[in-house]
Every structure is written in C-alpha cells, then in structure tokens.
N, C-alpha and C positions, 0 to 999 in steps of 0.2 A: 504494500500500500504506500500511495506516496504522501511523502508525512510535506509542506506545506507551511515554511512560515511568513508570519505577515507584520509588522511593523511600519511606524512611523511616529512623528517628534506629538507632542502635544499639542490637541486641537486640530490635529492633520484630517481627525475622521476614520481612524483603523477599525473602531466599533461599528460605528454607521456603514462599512466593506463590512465587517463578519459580519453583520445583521443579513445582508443581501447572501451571503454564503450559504448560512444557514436558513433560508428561504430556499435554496438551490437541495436542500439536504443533506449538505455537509456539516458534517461536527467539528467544532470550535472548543479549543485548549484556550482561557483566559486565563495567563499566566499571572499577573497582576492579582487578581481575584483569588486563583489557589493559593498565591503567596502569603495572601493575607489568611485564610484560612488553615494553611501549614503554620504559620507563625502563632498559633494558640491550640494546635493538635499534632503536629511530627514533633515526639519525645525529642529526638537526637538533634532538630534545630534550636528547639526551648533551651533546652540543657546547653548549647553551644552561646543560644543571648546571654542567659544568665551568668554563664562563667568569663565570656566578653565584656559584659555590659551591666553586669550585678544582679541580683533577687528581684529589686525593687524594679526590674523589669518586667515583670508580671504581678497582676495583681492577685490578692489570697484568694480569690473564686478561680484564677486561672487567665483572665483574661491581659492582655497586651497593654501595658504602661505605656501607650501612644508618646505622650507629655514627654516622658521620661528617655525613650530613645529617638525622638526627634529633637530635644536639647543637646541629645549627644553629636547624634550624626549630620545634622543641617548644615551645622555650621564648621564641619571638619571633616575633608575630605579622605583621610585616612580609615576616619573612624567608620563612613559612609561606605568606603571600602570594605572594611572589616563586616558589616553585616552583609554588605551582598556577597561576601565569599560564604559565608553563612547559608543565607538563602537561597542563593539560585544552584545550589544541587541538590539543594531540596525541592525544589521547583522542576529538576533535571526529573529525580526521580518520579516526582508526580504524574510530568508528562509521559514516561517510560511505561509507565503502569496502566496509566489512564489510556492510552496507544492501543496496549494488549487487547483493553475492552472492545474495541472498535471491532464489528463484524467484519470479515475478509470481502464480504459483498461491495461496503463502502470502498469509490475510489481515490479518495485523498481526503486527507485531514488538512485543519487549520491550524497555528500554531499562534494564538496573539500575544505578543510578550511589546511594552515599551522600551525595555531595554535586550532588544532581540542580536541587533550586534557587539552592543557594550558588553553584552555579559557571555557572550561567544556561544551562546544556544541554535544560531543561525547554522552551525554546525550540524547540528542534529534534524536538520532539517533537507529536504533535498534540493529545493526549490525556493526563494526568500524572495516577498514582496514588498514592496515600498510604498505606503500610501504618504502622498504629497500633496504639500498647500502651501501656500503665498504664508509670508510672516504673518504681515498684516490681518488676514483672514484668521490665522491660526490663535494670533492673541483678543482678536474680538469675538471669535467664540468661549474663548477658556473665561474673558472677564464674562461673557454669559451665562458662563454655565456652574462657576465656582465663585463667583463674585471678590477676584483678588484684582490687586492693582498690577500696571502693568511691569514691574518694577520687578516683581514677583513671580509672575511668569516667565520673566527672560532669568532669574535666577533660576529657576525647575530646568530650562530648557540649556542652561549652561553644563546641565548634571549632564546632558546626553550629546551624543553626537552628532553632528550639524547634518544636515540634509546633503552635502554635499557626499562626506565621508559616508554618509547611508548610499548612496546611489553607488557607488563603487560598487559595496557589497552584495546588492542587492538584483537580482535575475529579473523581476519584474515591477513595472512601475504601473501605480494607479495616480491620475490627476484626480483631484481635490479641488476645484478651483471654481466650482458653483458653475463652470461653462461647459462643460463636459461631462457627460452623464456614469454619474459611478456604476449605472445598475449594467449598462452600456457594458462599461470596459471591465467590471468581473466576469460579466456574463461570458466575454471573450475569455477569460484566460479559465475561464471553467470548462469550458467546449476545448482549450488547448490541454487542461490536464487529465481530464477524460479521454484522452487521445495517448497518453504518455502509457 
C-alpha cells in the first residue's frame, strides 16, 4: 500500500486537502492530533517528559501541564528540540501501527504531520505532498481562526521550515491560493496514485 505524506506551513490549508481525501475514501494519519493524544497515554513518552522536563509535567489525574512545558520549550530552542526527539517516535510508532490496520483493499494512505520534513517522517512515507499558500493568505486565516497577532504567527512559522526548503523535499504540490481549485488538483493526484 502506498503510504502518502502531506504537509504544509501554517494556515496553508493541509486539513481542508485531507478533508477532500477523505471524501475520496482515503484514511488520514493526523499526526499532530495523535501526538497530543500519545502525550497523556504512550507510558515510554510520559516517563521520557517527566525525566526531561520534571513530574510537575503532568498533572495528578494524568493529564498534560500544557503551562508548564510551553514555559519551557517556547522560548528555547534546545529544549523545543528535546521534546520532539521525544515525541515524534512516538508519533513514528503510532503511524507504524495505525498503517497495519489499514485493509490491503485500501490504495494509499495519508500521512498529515506539520512538521513532516522537520522531523524527517517524510521518510517513511513514499510519496510527500506540499500544500501551498501566499504568506499573506496564510496569516489572515490563522488570525481567523486562533485569534493571535500577527507577530505570533510569524514566530510558530519561524519553528518550521520555509516553503521554499518544503518544495525541495516535496514530490507533489497542491496551490492554496483561493484561485485554483483544491478539490481540482487532489482529485488529480488521486487518479495519479491509484495508478501507482
């Protein structure tokens, strides 16, 4: 089966591409979403915060001291490192597992990760998409939709990799650009992996 990954920078629109995927009947890996779900249920990540990051990184019910690991890692790029070496082989695994379940019948999976080539999972994938959008666009949707200043959002977007270094990496591009129709150009590279 061909595994499928898809990324892009914040506010590019990668969810509103999976939504259209999975309308097509394709399953969608939202890596983001499992990470936060592994970050209060995989034992071997917990125990890896904790001794990184201290106790007082979860709270006594179990749940995730948000507060307390975004004071650490926001503002220090080391430390920011130190948990995504953490996380994202926990994320590896998830995906690996999650994969297996896939019926043999399905012909490609999707892979959604924000950090798909930062965090080198692009690897694991056979095929790596790019969804793209104008700055401008991409920061007037995020103050839409998270209501942060714009000051804020070019700090998120400092964490990842420019759009430029993404296209290197990246076998297929989808525009983003509100002039060009997304349902359009998935639809095409769906009909191209159906074909692989």
């Amino acid at each position: 089966m061909l595994k499928v990954g898809i990324t892009g920078g914040i506010g590019s629109g990668k969810t509103t591409v999976c939504k259209i995927f999975e309308t097509l009947g394709i399953p969608v890996f939202y890596a983001d979403q499992v990470a936060k779900q592994l970050m209060v249920s995989d034992q071997l990540l917990i125990e890896g915060v904790k001794s990184t990051f201290g106790a007082e990184s979860y709270f006594p019910d179990g749940l995730l001291n948000n507060k307390h690991i975004a004071g650490i890692v926001f503002e220090n790029q080391n430390e920011l490192d130190k948990l995504n070496a953490l996380v994202h082989p926990a994320v590896f695994r998830a995906f690996d597992a999650w994969a297996n379940t896939i019926p043999s019948s399905v012909p490609y999976t999707l892979k959604e990760a924000a950090l798909l080539f930062e965090s080198g999972s692009y690897q694991m994938c056979d095929v790596n998409i790019l969804v793209k959008a104008p700055l401008e666009l991409k920061i007037e949707r995020i103050k839409q939709r998270d209501a942060v200043s714009e000051a804020q959002i070019l700090a998120r977007m400092d964490k990842q990799f420019t759009d430029e270094q993404k296209v290197q990496l990246a076998d297929h591009l989808i525009l983003n650009n509100e002039n060009t129709s997304l349902i359009e150009q998935a639809y095409a590279l769906h009909q191209h992996f159906l074909q692989q």
